[in-house]
C-alpha positions, 0 to 999 in steps of 0.5 A, spaced: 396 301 407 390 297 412 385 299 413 386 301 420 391 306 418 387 309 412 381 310 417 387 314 421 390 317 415 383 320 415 381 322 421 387 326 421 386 330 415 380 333 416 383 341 418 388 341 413 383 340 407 378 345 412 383 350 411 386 348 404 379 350 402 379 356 406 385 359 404 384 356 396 377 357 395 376 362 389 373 369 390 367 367 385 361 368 391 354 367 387 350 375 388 346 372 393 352 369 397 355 377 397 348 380 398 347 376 405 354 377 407 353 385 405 346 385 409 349 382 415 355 388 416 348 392 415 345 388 420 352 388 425 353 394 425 346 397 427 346 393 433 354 395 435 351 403 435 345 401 438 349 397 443 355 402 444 353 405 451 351 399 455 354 397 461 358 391 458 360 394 452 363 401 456 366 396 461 370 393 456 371 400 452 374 402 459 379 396 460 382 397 454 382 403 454 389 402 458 392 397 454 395 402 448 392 405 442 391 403 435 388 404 428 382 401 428 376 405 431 372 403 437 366 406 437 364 410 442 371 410 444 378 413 442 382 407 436 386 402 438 389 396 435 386 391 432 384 385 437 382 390 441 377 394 438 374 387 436 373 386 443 370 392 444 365 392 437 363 384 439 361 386 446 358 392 443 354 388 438 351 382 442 350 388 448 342 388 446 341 380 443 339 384 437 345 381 432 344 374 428 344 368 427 346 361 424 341 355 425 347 350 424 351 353 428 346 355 434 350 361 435 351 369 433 357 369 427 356 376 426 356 380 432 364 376 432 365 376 424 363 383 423 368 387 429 374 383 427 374 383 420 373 391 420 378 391 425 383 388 421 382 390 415 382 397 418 389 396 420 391 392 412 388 397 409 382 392 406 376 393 401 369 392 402 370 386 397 375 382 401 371 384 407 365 380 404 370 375 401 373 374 409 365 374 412 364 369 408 369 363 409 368 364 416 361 364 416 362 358 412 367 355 418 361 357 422 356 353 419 360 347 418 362 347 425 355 347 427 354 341 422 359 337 426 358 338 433 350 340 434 346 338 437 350 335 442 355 341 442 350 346 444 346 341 449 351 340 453 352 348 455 357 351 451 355 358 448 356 357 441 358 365 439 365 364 443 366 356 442 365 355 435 366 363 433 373 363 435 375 358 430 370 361 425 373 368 426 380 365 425 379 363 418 375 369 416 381 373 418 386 368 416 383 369 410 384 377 409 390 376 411 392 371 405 394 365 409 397 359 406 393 353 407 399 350 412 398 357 416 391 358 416 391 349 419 395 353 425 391 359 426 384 354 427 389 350 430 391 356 435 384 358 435 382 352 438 386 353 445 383 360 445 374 358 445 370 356 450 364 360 454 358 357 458 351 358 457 351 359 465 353 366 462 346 367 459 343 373 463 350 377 465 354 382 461 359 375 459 354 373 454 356 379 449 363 379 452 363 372 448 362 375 441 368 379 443 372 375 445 371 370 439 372 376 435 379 378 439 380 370 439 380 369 431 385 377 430 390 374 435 389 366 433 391 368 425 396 373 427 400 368 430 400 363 425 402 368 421 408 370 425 409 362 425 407 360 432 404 353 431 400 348 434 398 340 433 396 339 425 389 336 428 386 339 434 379 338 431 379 330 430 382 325 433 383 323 441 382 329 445 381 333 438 376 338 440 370 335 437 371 329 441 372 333 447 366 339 446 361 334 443 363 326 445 364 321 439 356 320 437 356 326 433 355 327 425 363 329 425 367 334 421 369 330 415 361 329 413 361 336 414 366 338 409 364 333 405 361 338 400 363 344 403 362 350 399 357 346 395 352 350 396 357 355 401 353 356 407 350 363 406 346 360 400 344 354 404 342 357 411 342 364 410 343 369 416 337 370 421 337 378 422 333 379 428 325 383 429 326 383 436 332 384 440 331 378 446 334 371 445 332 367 439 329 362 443 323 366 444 322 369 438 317 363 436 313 363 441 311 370 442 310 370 434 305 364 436 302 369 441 301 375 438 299 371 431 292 370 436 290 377 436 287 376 444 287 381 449 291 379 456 285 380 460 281 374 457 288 369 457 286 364 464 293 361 462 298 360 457 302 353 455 309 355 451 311 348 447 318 350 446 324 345 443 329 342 449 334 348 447 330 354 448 327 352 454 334 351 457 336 358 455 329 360 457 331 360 464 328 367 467 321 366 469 321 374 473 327 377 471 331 383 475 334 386 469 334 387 462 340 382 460 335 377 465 328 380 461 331 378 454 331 370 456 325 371 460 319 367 456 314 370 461 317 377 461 317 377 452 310 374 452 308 379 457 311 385 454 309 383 447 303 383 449 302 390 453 305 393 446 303 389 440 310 387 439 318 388 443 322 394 441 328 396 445 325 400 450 321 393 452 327 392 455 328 399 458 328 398 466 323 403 468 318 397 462 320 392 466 316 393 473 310 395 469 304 392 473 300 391 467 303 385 465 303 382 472 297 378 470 301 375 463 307 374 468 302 370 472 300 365 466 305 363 462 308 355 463 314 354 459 314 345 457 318 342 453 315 339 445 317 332 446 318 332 438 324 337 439 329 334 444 336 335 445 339 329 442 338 330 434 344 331 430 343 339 428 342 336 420 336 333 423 333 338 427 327 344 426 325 348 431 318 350 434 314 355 438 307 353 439 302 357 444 295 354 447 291 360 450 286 357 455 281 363 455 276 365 461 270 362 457 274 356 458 275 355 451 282 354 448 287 357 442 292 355 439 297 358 435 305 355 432 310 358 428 316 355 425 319 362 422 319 368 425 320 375 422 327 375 420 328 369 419 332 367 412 325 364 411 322 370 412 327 374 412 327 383 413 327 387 407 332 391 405 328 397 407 325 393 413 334 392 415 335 400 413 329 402 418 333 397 423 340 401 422 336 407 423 332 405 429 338 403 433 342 410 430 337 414 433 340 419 438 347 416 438 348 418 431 347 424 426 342 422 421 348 426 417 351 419 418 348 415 418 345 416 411 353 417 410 353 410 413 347 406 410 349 409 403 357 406 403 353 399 407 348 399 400 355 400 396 360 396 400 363 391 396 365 397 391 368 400 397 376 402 397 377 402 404 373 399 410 376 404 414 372 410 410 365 406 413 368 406 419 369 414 420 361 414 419 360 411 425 364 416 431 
């Protein structure tokens, strides 16, 4: 064999042994690796209830209404079958930005993990342990995906959540339902035909439908490849492969990102970002730099905003014209953070929108872009920064940056703090009946004998 062939050979491969791992990989998780997966079902399906009643996720409650009915439960809504009511409890789950995050992947894996995996495991009759055991391989595909393809991958537009999401979410899947190593090959293979989503979307009720989408992609994509649909053995490598299509040529590239997979596994390694605040990721650092400062916004002349290349293109709303604007509006989040000391749900409710109090923030806020956080490093790489500089009316100046925000794995909410979350975003949708009832089988779950026992909690 030459070494032209080899290289080949090589290229070729690196899907099978992705998916070989995830379908061989021993169920013998480290606690912390379990924990975190049982505390992302906490933390997904708080935000699922908080979001049930927005108008993207009652829009898409109503479609599917009329595609037939199912055992799975949509919250809010009447059952259905599995792909639908992950479309539903995804849409739901990303409605408020609210959901978590995964550094690597530059994108929100449980508002599509979370939904499918419950659905699916409703209608097979899964465990609270195959569950957890299922988040975690697609959690992992995830985060080595993200490795791959990143920075340039994000960069170039596409909305992480459904592009990398659909192809995690298959493996997760696949994983609940046993697939073999070929079988799981095809459902990432057939994933890879379903995933896409623009950035442009940010702003609109498309960019929730994303994560339902992703996760009605990862049910129906392993779902065929049980019932023996195939695709190409390689659509991740290679000339036209998926990577070289989303990302281009220059990137780290899967087979150094399989290299040592599970070794830590993805959760140990980056852990999940649960949310303080329900806005885009992006503007958490710097609002925390800002409040950090403890000043009052009738002294603030100007506010300059030193964010990464990333989130100043995400950012893109300077005096937004609705709640799905205002989430990835820096000016509005710092202004509103300001007026309140923190941001809560009701930061984002229309009538706190037009509030004239912080029409004087609005005004001062200039967004640049930190030179030493551009685009064009691989995500293996990159960190992330907030810095704010207060010019003052007495002409003085103040600074502030922050790297880890509240609810970061590096500052991460306490159990009592997530519960609390559960809590807020149950408030007047659920009976404090059940949501107790919930949060006791959430604090049990890898014990639980059925997911469908939690889910009944949540009608």
């Amino acid at each position: 064999m030459d070494i032209g062939e080899a290289a080949t050979r090589n290229i070729e491969d690196g899907t099978a042994r992705l998916a070989a791992w995830c379908a061989q990989v021993p169920r013998t998780w480290p606690a912390g690796s379990l924990d975190g997966a049982r505390r992302a079902f906490v933390d997904t399906l708080a935000v699922i209830v908080a979001g049930r009643d927005e108008a993207c996720t009652a829009a898409t409650r109503n479609a599917v209404a009329e595609w037939g009915s199912g055992p799975c439960h949509v919250i809010g809504g009447t059952p259905q079958a599995a792909p639908w009511a992950a479309l539903v409890n995804g849409t739901s789950a990303h409605a408020l930005d609210y959901d978590d995050v995964l550094d690597p992947a530059l994108s929100h894996p449980s508002a599509a993990l979370v939904p499918a995996i419950l659905a699916l495991g409703e209608a097979k009759g899964s465990s609270g342990a195959d569950a957890l055991d299922a988040f975690l391989i697609g959690f992992e595909v995830l985060a080595r995906l993200g490795e791959a393809m990143n920075l340039e991958h994000y960069r170039r537009g596409w909305h992480t959540t459904l592009s990398l999401g659909s192809m995690g979410v298959a493996a997760a899947c696949g994983r609940l339902m046993g697939l073999d190593s070929q079988k799981m090959a095809m459902a990432l293979s057939l994933a890879t035909s379903m995933a896409g989503g623009s950035k442009r979307q940010f702003g609109s009720m498309a960019k929730p439908l994303h994560a339902g989408l992703a996760a009605k992609n990862g049910i129906v994509a392993a779902q065929l490849a049980a019932s023996g649909v195939t695709g190409i053995e390689e659509p991740l490598q290679g000339r036209w492969g998926y990577i070289e299509l989303m990302a281009g040529e220059k990137v780290f590239g899967l087979d150094a990102a399989i290299r040592n997979i599970g070794e830590p596994d993805a959760m140990a390694q980056y852990g999940a970002w649960q949310k303080f605040y329900p806005c885009c990721a992006s503007t958490h650092r710097p609002v925390e730099a800002l409040l950090s400062l403890g000043l009052r916004a009738e002294d603030i002349t100007a506010i300059r905003a030193e964010v990464s290349e990333v989130a100043a293109a995400n950012l893109r709303y300077r005096v937004p014209r609705d709640a799905n604007e205002a989430r990835f509006s820096l000016p509005y989040c710092m202004a509103a953070a300001m007026e309140e000391g923190t941001l809560t749900k009701v930061s984002f409710a229309p009538a706190a929108l037009v509030r004239p109090e912080l029409t004087h923030i609005l005004g001062c806020v200039e967004m640049v872009v930190d030179p030493e956080l551009t685009a064009d490093r691989p995500i293996t790489e990159s960190f992330e920064r907030g810095t704010v500089v207060v010019t003052l009316r007495d002409g003085s100046e103040r600074r502030a940056a922050v790297l880890d925000p509240r609810g970061h794995p590096k500052a991460p909410l306490s159990d009592t703090e997530l519960a609390e979350k559960f809590r807020d975003c149950a408030s007047g949708i659920l009976t404090p009946g059940a949501t107790e009832a919930a949060l006791a089988h959430l604090a049990d779950f890898g014990e639980l004998e059925r997911v469908s026992e939690l889910m009944a909690t949540l009608d």
